[in-house]
C-alpha positions in Angstrom: -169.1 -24.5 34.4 -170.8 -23.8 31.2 -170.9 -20.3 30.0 -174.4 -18.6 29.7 -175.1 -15.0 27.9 -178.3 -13.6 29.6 -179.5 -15.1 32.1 -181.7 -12.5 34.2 -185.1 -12.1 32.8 -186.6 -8.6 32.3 -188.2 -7.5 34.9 -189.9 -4.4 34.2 -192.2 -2.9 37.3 -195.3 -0.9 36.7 -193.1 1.9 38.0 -190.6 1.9 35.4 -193.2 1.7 32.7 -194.9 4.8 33.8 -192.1 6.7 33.6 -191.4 5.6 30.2 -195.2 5.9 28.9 -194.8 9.2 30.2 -191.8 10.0 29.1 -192.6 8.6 25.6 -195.9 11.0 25.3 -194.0 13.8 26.2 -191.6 13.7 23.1 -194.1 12.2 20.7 -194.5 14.6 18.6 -190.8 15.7 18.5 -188.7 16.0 15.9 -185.6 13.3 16.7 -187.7 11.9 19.6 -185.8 8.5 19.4 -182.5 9.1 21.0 -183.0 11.5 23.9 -186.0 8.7 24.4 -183.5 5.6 24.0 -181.2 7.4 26.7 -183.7 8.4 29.2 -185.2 4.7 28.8 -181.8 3.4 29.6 -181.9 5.4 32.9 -185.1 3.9 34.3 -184.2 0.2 33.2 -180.4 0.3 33.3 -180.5 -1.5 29.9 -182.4 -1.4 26.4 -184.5 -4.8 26.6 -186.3 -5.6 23.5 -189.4 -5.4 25.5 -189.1 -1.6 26.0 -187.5 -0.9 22.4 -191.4 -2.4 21.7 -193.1 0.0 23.8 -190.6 3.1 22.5 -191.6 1.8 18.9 -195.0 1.4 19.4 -195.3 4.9 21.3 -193.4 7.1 19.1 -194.7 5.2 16.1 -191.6 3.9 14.3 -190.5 0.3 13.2 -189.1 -1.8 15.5 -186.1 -2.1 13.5 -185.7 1.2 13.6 -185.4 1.0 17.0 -183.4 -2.0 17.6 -181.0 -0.1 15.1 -180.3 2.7 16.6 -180.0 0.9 20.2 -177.1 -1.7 18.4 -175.2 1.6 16.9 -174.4 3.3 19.6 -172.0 2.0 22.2 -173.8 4.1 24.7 -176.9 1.8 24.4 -176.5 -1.8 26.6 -179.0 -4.6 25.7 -178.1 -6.3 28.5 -178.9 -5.9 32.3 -175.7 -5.0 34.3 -174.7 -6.5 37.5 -173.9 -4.7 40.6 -170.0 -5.3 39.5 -169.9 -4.8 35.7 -166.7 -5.5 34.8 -165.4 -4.5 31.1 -162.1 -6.0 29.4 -160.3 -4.0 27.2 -159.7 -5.9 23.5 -158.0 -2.8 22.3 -154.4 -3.6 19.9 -152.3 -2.7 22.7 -154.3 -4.7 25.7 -154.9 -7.5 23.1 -151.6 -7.8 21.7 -150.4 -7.7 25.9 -152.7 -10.8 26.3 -156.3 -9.6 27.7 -157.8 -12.5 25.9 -156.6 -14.9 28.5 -157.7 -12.2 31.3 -161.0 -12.7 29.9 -161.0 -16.2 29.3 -160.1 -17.0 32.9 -163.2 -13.8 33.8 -165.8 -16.0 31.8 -164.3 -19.5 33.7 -164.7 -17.8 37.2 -168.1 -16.3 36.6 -169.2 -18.7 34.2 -170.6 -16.0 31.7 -169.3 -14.9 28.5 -169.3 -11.0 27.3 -172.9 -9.3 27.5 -173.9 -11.4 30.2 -174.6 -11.7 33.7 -174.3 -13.9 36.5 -177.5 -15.7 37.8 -177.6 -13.7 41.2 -177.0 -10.2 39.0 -174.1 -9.7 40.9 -171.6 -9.4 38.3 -172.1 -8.6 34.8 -169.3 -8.9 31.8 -168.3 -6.3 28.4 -165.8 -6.9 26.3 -164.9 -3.0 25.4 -162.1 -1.3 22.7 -159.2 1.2 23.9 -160.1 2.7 27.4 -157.4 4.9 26.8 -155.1 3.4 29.3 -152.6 1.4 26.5 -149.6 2.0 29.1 -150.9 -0.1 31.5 -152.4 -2.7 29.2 -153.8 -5.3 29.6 -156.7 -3.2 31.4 -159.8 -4.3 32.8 -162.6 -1.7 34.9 -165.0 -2.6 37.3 -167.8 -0.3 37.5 -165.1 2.5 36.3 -162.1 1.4 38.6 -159.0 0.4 35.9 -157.0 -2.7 36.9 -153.8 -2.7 35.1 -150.8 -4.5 33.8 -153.3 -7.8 34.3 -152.1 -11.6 34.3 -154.8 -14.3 34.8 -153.8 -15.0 37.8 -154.8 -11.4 38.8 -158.4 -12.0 38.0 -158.8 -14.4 41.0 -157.5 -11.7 43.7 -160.1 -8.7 42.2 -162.8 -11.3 41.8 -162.5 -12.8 45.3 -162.4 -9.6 46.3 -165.7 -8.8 45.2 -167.1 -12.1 45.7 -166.8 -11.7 49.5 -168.7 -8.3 49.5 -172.2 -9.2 50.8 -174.1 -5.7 50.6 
């Protein structure tokens, strides 16, 4: 299965832009607008898609690269959608060094996606993250928040079937 990055379009509604325009026009004219507007954007769409950095930039009147900057500094800001599981594989020395390359390796074989992306039903999304803090029990991997310890490859089929079989 060949391994795809994105593969959800945006898909904005009317709604959602709204709220941004509206949220946009009600810091315009602060000072430091562009964060607390990045992260309240990031609430509405769940991600930072370049086509509402545009709307931010053009709104608030700043560059586009400005923007996309700020939005690719902070870990807090996702350019990608995220699936109703987003799973996130810790790369950190300890979980590296305990092998949570081949965990994710064998994530990206069952999913077909590779980190930042997400499946083509947006059921499951996939991060590659550093230290989650949990080095005793590496190699770690969450799903949405829910750490999975002491992995082996083989451990990613169970959790994954697991999930898999959830139809809600």
């Amino acid at each position: 299965m060949a391994k795809k990055k994105t593969v959800v379009p945006f898909r904005g509604t009317a709604e959602q832009e709204a709220k941004l325009r509206e949220l946009i026009a009600a810091h315009k004219d602060m000072r430091g607008a562009l964060m607390p507007v990045l992260q309240q954007a990031q609430d509405i769409y769940g991600y930072l898609p370049i086509e509402v950095q545009k709307i931010i930039a053009e709104g608030l009147g700043v560059p586009l690269e400005q923007v996309y900057g700020v939005v690719t500094f902070y870990a807090q800001f996702s350019l990608n959608p995220k699936g109703k599981y987003s799973i996130a594989v810790c790369m950190g020395t300890a979980c590296y060094v305990k092998g949570a390359a081949a965990v994710l390796e064998r994530i990206e074989q069952k999913l077909g996606v590779e980190p930042g992306g997400v499946t083509p039903d947006g059921k499951f999304s996939l991060e590659e993250t550093r230290c989650l803090g949990c080095c005793a029990l590496a190699p770690v991997m969450t799903v949405n928040g829910e750490v999975y310890g002491r992995l082996v490859p083989d451990d990613v089929d169970r959790i994954l079937d697991n999930l898999k079989d959830d139809n809600d």
